[in-house]
LOFIKOL-444552 format. One line per 5 residues: number of its first residue (from 1); for each residue x, z, y of N, C-alpha, C. Coordinates in nm, 3 decimals. Layout:
REM LOFIKOL-444552
NUM) X/Z/Y/X/Z/Y/X/Z/Y; ...
***
This chain:
REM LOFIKOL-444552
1) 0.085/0.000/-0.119/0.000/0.000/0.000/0.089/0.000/0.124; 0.099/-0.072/0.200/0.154/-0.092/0.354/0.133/-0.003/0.457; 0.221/0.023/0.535/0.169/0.131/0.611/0.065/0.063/0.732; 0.009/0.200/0.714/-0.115/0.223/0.826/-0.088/0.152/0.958; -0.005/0.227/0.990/0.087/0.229/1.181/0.139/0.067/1.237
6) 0.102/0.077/1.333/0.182/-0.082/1.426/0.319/-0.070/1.464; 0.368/-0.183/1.350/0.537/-0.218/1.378/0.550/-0.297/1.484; 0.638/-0.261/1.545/0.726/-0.309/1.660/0.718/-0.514/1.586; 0.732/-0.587/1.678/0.735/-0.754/1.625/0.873/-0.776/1.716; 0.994/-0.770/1.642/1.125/-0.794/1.659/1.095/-0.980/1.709
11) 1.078/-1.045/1.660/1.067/-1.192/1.703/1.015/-1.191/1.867; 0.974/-1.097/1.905/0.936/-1.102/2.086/1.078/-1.039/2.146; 1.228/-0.980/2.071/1.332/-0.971/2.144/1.390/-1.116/2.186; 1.461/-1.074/2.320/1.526/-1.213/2.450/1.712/-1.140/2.351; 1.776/-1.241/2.285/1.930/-1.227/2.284/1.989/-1.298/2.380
16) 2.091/-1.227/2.399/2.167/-1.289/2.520/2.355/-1.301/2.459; 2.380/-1.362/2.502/2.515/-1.401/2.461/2.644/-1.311/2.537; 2.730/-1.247/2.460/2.821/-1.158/2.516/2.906/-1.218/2.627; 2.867/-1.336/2.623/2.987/-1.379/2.766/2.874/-1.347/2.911; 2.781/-1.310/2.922/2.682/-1.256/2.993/2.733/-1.073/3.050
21) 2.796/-1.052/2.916/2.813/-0.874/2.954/2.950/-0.855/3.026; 2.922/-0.740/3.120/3.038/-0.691/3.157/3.039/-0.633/3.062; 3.207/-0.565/3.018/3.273/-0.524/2.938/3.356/-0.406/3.032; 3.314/-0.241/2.925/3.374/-0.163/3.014/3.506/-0.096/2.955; 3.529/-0.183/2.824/3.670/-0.166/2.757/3.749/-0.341/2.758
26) 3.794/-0.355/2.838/3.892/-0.525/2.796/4.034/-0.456/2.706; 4.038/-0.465/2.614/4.212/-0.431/2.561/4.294/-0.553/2.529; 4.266/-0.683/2.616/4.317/-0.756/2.646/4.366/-0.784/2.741; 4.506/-0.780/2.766/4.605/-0.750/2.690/4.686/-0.591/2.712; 4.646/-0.540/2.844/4.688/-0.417/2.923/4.665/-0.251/2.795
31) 4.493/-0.272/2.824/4.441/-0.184/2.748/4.511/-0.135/2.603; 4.514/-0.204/2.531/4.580/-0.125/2.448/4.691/-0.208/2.405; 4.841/-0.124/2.352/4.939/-0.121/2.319/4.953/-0.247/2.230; 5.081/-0.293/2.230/5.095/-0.390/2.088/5.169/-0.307/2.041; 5.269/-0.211/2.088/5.357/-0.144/1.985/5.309/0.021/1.955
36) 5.386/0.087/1.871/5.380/0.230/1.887/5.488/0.284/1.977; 5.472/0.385/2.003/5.550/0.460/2.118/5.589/0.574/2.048; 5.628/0.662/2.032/5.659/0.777/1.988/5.626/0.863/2.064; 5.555/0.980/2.101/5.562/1.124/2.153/5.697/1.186/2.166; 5.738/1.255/2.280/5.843/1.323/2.270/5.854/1.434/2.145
41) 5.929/1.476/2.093/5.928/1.545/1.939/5.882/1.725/1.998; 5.911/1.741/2.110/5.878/1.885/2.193/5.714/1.909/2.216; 5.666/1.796/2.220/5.536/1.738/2.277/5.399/1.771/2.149; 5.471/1.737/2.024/5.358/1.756/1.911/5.274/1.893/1.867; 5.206/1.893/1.919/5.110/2.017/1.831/5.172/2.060/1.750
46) 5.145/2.199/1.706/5.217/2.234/1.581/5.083/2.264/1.488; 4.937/2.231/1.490/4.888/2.159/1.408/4.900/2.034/1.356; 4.962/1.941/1.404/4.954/1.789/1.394/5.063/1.799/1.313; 5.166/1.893/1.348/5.295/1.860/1.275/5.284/1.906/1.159; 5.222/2.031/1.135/5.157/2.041/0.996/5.110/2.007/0.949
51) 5.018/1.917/0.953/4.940/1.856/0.892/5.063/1.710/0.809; 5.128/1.686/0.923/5.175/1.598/0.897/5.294/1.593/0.800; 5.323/1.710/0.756/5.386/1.731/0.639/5.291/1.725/0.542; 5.179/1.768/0.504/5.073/1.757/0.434/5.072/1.655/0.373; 5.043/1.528/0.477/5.011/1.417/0.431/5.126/1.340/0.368
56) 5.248/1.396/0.437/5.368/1.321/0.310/5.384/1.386/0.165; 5.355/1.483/0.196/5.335/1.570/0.059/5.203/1.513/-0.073; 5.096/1.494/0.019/5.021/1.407/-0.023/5.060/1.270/-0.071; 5.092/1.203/-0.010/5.123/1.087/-0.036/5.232/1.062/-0.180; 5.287/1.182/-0.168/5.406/1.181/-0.226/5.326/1.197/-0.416
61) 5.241/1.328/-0.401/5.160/1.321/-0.524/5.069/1.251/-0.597; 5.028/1.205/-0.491/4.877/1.063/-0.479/4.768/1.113/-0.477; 4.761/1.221/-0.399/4.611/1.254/-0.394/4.551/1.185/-0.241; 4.431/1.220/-0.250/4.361/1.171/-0.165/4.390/1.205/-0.029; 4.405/1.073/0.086/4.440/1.134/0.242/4.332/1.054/0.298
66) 4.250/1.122/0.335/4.113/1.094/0.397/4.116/1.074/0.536; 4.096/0.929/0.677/4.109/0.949/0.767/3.903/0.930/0.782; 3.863/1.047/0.863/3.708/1.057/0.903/3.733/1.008/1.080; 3.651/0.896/1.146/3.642/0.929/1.265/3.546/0.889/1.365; 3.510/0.935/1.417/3.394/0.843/1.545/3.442/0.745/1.603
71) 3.333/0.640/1.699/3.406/0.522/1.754/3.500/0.563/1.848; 3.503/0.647/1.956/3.584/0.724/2.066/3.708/0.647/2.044; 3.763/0.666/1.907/3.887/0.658/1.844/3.935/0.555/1.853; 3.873/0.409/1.893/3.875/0.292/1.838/3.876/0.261/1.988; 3.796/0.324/2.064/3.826/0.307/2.259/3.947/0.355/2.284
76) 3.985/0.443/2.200/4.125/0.486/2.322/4.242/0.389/2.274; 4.236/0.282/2.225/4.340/0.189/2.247/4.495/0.261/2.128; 4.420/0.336/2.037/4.533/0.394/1.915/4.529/0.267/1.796; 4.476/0.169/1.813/4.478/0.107/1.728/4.647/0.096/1.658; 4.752/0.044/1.714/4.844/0.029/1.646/4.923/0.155/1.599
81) 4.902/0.267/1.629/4.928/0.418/1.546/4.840/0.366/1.431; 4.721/0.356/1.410/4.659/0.390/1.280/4.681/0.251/1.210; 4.721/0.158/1.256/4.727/0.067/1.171/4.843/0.033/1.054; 4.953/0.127/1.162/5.082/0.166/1.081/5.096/0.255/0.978; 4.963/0.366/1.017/4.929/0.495/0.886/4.902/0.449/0.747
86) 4.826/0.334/0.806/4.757/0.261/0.697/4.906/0.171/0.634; 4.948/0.115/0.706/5.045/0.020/0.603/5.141/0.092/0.565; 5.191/0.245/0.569/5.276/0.330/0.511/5.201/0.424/0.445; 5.111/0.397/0.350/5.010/0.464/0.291/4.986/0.638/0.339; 4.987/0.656/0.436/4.921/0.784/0.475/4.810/0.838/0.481
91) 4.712/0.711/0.455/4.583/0.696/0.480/4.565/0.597/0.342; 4.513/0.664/0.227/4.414/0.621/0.116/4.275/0.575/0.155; 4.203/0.618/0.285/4.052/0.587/0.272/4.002/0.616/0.414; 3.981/0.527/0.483/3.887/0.576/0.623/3.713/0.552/0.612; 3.651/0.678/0.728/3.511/0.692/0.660/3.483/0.665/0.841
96) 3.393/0.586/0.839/3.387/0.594/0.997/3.172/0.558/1.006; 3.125/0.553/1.141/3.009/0.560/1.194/2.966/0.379/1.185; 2.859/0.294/1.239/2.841/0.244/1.219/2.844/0.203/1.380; 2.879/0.273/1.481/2.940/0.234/1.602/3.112/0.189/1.585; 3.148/0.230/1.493/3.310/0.192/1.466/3.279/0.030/1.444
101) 3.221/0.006/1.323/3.179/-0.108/1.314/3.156/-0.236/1.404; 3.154/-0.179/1.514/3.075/-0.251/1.611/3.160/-0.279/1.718; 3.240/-0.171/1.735/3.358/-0.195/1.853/3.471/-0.274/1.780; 3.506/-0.270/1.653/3.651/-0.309/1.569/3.596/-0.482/1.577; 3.441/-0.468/1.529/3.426/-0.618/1.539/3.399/-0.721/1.682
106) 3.371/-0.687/1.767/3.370/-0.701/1.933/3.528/-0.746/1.943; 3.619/-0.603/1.939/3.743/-0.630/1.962/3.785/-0.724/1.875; 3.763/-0.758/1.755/3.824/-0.898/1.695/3.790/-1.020/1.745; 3.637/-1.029/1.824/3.631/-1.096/1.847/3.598/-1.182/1.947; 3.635/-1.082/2.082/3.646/-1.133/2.179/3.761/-1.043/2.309
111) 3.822/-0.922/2.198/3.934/-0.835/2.282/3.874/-0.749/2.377; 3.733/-0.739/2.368/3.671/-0.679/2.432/3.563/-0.600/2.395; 3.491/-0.485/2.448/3.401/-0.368/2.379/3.316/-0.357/2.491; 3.218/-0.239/2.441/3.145/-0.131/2.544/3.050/-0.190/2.642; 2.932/-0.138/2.669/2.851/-0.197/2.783/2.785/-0.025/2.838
116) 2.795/-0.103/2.951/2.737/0.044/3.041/2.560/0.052/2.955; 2.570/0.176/2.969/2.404/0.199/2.863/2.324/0.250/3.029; 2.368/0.255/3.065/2.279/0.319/3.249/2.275/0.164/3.307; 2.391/0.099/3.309/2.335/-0.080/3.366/2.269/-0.121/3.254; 2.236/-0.155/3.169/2.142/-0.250/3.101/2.040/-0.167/3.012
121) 2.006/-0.066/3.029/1.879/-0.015/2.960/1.784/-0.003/3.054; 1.824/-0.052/3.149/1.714/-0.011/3.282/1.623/-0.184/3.277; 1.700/-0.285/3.229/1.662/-0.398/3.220/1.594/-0.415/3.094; 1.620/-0.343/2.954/1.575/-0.363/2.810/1.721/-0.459/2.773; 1.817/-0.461/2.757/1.892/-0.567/2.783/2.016/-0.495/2.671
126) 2.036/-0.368/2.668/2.131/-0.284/2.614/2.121/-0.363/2.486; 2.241/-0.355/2.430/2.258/-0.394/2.268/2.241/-0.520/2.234; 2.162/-0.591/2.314/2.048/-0.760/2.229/2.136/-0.854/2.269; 2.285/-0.823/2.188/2.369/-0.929/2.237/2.428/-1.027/2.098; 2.384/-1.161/2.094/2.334/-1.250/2.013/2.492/-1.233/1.917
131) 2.607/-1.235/1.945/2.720/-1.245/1.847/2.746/-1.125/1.815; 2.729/-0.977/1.873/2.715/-0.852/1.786/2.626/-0.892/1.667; 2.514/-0.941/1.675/2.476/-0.909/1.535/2.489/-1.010/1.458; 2.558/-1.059/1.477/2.630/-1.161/1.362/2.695/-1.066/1.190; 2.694/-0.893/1.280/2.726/-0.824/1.160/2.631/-0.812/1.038
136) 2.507/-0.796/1.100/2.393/-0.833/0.963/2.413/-0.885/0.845; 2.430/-1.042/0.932/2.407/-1.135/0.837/2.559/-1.128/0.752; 2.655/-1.111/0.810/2.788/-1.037/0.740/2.744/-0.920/0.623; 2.691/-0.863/0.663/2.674/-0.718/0.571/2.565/-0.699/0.453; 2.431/-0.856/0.515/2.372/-0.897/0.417/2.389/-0.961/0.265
141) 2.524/-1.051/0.360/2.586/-1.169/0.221/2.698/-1.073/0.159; 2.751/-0.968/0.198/2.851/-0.892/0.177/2.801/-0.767/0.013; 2.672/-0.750/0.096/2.538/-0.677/0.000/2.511/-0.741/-0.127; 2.480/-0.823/-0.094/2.455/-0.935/-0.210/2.571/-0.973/-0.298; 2.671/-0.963/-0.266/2.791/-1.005/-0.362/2.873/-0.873/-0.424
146) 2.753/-0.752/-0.349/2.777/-0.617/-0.444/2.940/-0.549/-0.378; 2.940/-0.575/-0.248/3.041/-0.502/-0.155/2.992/-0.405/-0.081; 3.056/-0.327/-0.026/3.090/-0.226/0.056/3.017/-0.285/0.196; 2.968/-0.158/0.265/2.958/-0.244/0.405/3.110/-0.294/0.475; 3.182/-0.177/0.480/3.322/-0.136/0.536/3.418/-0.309/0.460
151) 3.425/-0.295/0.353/3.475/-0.440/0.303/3.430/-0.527/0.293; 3.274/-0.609/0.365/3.224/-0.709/0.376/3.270/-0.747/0.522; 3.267/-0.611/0.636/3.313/-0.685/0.729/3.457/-0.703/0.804; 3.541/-0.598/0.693/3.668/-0.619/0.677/3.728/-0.768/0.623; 3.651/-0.805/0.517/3.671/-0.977/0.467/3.642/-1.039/0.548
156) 3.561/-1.033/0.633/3.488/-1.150/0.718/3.577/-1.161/0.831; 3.643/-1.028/0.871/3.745/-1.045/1.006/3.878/-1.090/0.934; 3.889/-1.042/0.818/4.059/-1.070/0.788/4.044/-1.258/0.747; 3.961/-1.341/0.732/3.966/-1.451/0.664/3.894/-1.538/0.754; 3.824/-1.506/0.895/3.781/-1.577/1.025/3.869/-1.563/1.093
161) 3.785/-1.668/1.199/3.839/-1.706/1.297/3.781/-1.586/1.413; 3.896/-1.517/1.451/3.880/-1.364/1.501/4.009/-1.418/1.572; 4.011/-1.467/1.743/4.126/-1.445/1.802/4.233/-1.346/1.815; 4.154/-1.207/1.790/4.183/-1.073/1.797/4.229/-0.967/1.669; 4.185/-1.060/1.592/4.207/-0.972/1.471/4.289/-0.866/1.424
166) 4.446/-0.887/1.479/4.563/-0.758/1.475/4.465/-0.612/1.516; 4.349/-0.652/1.611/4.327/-0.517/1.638/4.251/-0.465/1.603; 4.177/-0.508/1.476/4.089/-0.442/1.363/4.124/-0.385/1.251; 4.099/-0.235/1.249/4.134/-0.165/1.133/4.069/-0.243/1.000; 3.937/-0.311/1.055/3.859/-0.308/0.908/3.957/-0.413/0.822
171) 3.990/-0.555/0.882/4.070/-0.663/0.881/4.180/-0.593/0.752; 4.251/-0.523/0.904/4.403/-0.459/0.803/4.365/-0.332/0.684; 4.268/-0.272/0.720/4.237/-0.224/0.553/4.198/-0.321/0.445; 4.145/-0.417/0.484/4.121/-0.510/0.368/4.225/-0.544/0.282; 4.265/-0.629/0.392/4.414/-0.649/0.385/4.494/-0.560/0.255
176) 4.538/-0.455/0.298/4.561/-0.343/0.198/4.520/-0.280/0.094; 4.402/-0.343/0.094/4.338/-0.270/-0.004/4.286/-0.150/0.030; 4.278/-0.082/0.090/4.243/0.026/0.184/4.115/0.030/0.184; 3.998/0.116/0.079/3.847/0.089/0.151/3.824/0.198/0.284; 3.739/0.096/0.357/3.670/0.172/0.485/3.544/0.154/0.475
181) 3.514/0.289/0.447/3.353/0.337/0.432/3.279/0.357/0.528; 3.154/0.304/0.566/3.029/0.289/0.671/2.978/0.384/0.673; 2.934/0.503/0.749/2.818/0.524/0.698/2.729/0.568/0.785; 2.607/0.500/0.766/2.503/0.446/0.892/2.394/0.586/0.851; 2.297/0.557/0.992/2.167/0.590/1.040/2.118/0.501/1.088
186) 1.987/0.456/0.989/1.908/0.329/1.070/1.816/0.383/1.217; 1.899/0.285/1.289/1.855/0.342/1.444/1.913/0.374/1.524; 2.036/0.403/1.426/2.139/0.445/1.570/2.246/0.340/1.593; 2.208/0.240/1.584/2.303/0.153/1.654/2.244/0.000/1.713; 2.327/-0.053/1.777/2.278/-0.146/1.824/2.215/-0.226/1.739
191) 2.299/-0.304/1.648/2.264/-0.422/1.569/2.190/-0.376/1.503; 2.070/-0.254/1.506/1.958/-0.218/1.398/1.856/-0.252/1.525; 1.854/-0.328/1.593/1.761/-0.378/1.704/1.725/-0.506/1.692; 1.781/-0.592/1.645/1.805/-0.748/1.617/1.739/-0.809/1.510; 1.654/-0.900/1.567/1.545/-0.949/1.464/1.627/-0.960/1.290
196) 1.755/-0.987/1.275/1.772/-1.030/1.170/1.859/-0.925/1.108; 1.822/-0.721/1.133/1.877/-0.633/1.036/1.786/-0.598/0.933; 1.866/-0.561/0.820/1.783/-0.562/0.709/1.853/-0.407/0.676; 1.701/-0.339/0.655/1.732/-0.183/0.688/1.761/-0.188/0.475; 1.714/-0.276/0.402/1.762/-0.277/0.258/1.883/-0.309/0.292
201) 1.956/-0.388/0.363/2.092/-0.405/0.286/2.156/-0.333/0.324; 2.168/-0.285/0.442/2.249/-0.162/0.541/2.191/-0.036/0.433; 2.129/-0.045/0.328/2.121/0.105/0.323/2.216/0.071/0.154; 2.159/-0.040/0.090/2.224/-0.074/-0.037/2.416/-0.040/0.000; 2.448/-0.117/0.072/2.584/-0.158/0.138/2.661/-0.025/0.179
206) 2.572/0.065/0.253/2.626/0.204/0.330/2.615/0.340/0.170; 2.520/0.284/0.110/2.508/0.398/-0.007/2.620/0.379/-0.062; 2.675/0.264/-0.101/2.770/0.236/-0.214/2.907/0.288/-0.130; 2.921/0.267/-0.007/2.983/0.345/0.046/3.031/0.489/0.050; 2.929/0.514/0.023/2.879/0.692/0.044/2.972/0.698/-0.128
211) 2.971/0.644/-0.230/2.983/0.652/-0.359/3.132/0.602/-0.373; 3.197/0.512/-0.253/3.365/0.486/-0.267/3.404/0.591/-0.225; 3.312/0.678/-0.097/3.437/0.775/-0.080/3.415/0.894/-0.146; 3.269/0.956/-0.206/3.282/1.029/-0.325/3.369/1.036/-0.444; 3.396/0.891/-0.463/3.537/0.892/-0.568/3.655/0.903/-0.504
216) 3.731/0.881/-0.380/3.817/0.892/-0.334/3.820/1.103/-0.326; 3.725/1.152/-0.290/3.718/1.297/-0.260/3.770/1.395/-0.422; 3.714/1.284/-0.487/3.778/1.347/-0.650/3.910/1.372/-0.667; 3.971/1.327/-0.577/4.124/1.289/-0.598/4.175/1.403/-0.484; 4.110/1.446/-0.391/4.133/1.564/-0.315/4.258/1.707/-0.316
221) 4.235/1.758/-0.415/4.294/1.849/-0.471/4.470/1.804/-0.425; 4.493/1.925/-0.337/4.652/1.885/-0.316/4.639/1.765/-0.163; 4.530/1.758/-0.138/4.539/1.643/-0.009/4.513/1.644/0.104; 4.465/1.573/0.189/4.425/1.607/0.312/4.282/1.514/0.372; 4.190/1.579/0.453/4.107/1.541/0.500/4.117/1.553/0.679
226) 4.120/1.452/0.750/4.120/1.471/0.875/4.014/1.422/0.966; 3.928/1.485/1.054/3.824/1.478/1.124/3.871/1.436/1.295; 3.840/1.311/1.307/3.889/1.268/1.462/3.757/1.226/1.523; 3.695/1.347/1.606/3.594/1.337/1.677/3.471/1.346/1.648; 3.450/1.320/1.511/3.322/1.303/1.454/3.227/1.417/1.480
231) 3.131/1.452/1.496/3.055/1.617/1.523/2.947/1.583/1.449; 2.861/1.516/1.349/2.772/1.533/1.286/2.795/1.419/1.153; 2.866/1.335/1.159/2.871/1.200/1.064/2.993/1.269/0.967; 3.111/1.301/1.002/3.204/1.312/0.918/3.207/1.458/0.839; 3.153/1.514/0.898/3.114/1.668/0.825/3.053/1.681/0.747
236) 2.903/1.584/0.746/2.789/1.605/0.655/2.815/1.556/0.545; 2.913/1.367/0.585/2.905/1.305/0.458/3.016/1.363/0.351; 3.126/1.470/0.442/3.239/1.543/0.368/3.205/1.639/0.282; 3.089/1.732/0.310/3.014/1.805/0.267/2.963/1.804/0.147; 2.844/1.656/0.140/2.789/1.617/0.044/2.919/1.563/-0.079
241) 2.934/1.524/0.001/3.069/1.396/-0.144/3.127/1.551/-0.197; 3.215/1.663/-0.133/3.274/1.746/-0.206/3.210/1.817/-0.265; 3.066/1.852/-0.284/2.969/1.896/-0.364/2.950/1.864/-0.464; 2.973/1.692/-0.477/2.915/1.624/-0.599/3.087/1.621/-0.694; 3.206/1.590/-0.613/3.317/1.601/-0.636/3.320/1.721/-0.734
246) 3.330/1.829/-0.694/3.342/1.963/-0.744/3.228/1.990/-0.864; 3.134/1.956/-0.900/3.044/1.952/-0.938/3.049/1.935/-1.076; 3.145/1.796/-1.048/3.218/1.710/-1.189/3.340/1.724/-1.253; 3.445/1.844/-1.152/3.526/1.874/-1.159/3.489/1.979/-1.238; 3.435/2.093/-1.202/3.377/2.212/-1.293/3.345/2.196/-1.438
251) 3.289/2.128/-1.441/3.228/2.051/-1.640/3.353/1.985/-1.648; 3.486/1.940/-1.597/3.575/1.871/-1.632/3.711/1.938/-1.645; 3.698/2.073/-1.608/3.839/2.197/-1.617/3.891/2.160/-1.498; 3.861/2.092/-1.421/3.951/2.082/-1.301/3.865/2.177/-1.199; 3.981/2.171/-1.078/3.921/2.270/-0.967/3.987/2.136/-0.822
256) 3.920/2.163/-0.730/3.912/2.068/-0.621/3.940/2.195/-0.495; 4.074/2.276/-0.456/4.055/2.415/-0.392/4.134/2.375/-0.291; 4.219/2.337/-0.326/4.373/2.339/-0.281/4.425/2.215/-0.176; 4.342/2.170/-0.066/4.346/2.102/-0.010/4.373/2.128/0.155; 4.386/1.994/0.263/4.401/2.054/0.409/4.317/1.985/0.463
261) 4.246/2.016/0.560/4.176/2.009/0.666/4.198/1.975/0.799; 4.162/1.909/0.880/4.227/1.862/1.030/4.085/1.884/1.113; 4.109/1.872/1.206/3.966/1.836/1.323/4.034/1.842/1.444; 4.025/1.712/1.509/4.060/1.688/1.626/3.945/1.643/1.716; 3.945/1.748/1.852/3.846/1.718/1.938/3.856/1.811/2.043
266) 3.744/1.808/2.146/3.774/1.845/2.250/3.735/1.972/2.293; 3.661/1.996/2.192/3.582/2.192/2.204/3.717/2.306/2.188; 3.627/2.407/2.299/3.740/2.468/2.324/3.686/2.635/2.214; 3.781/2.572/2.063/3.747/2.712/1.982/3.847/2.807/1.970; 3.872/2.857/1.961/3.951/3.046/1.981/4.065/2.992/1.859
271) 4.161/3.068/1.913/4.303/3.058/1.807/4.283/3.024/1.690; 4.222/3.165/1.641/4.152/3.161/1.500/4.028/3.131/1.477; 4.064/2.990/1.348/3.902/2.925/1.330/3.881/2.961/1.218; 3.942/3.032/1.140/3.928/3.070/1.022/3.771/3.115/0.978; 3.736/3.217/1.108/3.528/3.270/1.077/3.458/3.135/1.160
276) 3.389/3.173/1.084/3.296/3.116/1.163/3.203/3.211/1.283; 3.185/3.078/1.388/3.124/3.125/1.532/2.976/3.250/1.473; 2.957/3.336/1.567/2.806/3.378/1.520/2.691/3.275/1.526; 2.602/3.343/1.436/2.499/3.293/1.446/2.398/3.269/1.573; 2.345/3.209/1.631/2.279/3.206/1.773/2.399/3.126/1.880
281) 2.506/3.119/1.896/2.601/3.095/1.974/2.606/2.909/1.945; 2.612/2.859/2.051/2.612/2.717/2.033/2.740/2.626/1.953; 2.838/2.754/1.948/2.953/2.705/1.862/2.924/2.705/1.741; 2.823/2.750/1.691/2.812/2.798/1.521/2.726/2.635/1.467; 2.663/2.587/1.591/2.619/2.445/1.520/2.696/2.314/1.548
286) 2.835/2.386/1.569/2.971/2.289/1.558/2.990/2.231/1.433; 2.957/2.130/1.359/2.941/2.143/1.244/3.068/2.152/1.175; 3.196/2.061/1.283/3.339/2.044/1.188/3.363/2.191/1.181; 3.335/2.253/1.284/3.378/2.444/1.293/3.386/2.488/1.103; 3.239/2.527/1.120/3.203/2.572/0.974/3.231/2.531/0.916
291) 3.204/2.413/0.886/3.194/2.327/0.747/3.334/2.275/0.694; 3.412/2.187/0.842/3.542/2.217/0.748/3.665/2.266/0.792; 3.657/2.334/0.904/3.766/2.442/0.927/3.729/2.601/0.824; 3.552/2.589/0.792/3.602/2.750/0.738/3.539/2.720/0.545; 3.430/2.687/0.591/3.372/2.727/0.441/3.449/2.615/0.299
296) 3.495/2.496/0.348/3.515/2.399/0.207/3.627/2.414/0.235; 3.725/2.545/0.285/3.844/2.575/0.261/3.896/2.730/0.219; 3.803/2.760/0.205/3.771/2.926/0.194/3.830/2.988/0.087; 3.817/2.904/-0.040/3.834/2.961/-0.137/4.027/2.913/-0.220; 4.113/2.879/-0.116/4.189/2.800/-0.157/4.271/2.665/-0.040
301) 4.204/2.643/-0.002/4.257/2.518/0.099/4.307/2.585/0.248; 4.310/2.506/0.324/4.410/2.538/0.469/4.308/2.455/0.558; 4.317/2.496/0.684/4.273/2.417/0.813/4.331/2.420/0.895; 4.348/2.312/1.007/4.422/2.277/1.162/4.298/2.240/1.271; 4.291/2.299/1.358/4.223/2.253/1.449/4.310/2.229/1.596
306) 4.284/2.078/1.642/4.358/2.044/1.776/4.272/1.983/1.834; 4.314/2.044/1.975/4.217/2.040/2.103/4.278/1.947/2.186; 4.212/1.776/2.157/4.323/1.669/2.214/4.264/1.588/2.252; 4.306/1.529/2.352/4.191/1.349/2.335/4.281/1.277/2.215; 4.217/1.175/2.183/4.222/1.094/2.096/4.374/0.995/2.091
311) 4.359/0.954/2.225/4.518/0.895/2.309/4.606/1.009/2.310; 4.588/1.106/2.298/4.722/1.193/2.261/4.766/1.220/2.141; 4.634/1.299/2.038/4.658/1.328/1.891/4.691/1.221/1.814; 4.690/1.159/1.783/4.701/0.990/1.746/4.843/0.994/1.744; 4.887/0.933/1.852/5.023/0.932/1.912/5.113/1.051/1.840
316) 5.077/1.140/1.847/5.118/1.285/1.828/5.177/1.259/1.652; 5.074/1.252/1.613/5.076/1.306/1.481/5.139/1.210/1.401; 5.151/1.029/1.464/5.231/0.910/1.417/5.379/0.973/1.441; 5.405/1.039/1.529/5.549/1.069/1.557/5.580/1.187/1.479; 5.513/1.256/1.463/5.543/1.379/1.350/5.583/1.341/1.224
321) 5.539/1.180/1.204/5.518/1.168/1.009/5.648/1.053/1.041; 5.741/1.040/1.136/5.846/0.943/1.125/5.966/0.993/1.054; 5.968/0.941/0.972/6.124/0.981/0.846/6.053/1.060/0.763; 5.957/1.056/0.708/5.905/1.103/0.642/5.860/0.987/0.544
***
């Protein structure tokens, strides 16, 4: 039976073509870096630097090094730090939002991102830009051939015609072999506005997702998980996957304890994050706070919390893991 209620008729949206938008990120060519830079060695957190033994240590055993992050990450122009993490295996698996998606593919393919949401929502105009959602139909045929969202539109940038391409993680994880996991909310993003998204394949495509990095989390034990910015996406889906992880580990003699933790962002939490905030206090529905600075390390594992923008920690923590 069909529902009751009156759907919205997507065929009455106006697309407009991105050479129409101002652009409030160009990282062509100024904006962001072609090379890495190093941090002065005085300069690094001494979370970052810990951690960053972690992850060679990790690397070194083969357990799992988890990079989690919001789009933020992908604006501040760190692209060539993380792209280097990735080709010196420091990074087994990135889990990112379905706004990552959206800026990595922009920047491939036109070196440019971002639209003011205060200039064009006042018009209806925000988002309905005809070559953004070219990801659909990417993520549809990607669906269908029983891929990943994260590696349908990683293939599609690494093997097109993408002027820009060096500056897509998804591209160079492909590339590597590297999966990068999606994982969406229908609604919260642009290209779920566009006559031609298909809330089946984005969910087929993003589940199976949800299920690469559940197996990557198996491998945990001894590794590292790092949180760059995320405040509700990278916590929950870390949450769930190490639940089901542990779950299978228990009936299997293994234990999943002994792992590290990162969270980089801009909240200002107290030395020690070890408790958690009280109850009632607006810090306690921090979700990286709890969830993975205290409780999925509680019994066994370690946490770092750094209070950074994104253009610094980045930087930071690439220079910590050099000679290593």
């Amino acid at each position: 039976m069909p529902t009751r209620h009156r759907l919205f008729d997507l065929t009455r949206l106006k697309l407009q073509p991105l050479a129409d938008r101002a652009h409030d990120l160009d990282f062509v060519p100024a904006s962001c870096p072609a090379r890495t830079a190093p941090t002065p060695t005085a300069s690094v957190r001494p979370a970052l630097a810990g951690v960053a033994a972690r992850l060679a240590a990790a690397r070194e055993r083969g357990a799992a090094r988890v990079l989690m992050m919001g789009a933020h990450v992908l604006r501040s122009g760190v692209q060539p730090y993380l792209l280097d993490l990735l080709r010196r295996g420091f990074v087994s698996l990135v889990a990112v939002n379905g706004a990552c998606v959206i800026h990595d593919f922009e920047l491939a393919l036109i070196g440019a991102t971002t639209e003011s949401v205060a200039r064009y929502i006042k018009a209806g105009e925000f988002g309905l830009w005809t070559e953004t959602g070219r990801i659909n139909d990417i993520v549809a045929a990607g669906d269908a051939e029983g891929l990943g969202l994260g590696e349908a539109v990683g293939r599609e940038i690494a093997r097109g015609a993408y002027p820009h391409k060096n500056l897509s993680l998804l591209a160079r994880a492909w590339e590597l072999g590297i999966p990068v996991t999606v994982h969406v909310g229908i609604g919260q993003d642009i290209i779920h506005q566009h006559p031609n998204f298909s809330g089946a394949a984005f969910g087929s495509a993003s589940h199976r997702d949800f299920l690469i990095y559940a197996a990557e989390v198996e491998g945990l034990e001894g590794g590292v998980v790092m949180n760059l910015g995320s405040a509700v996406m990278a916590p929950e889906v870390y949450l769930k996957a190490l639940a089901m992880a542990r779950n299978v580990a228990a009936r299997e003699g293994r234990e999943i304890r002994r792992f590290t933790t990162l969270v980089c962002d801009l909240h200002d939490l107290p030395e020690d994050t070890r408790a958690e905030a009280p109850k009632g206090s607006a810090a306690y529905y921090f979700r990286p706070w709890k969830t993975m600075l205290v409780r999925t390390v509680a019994d066994g594992g370690e946490s770092f919390y750094c209070r950074a923008r994104h253009d610094e920690s980045v930087p930071e923590l690439w220079t910590a893991l050099q000679g290593m």
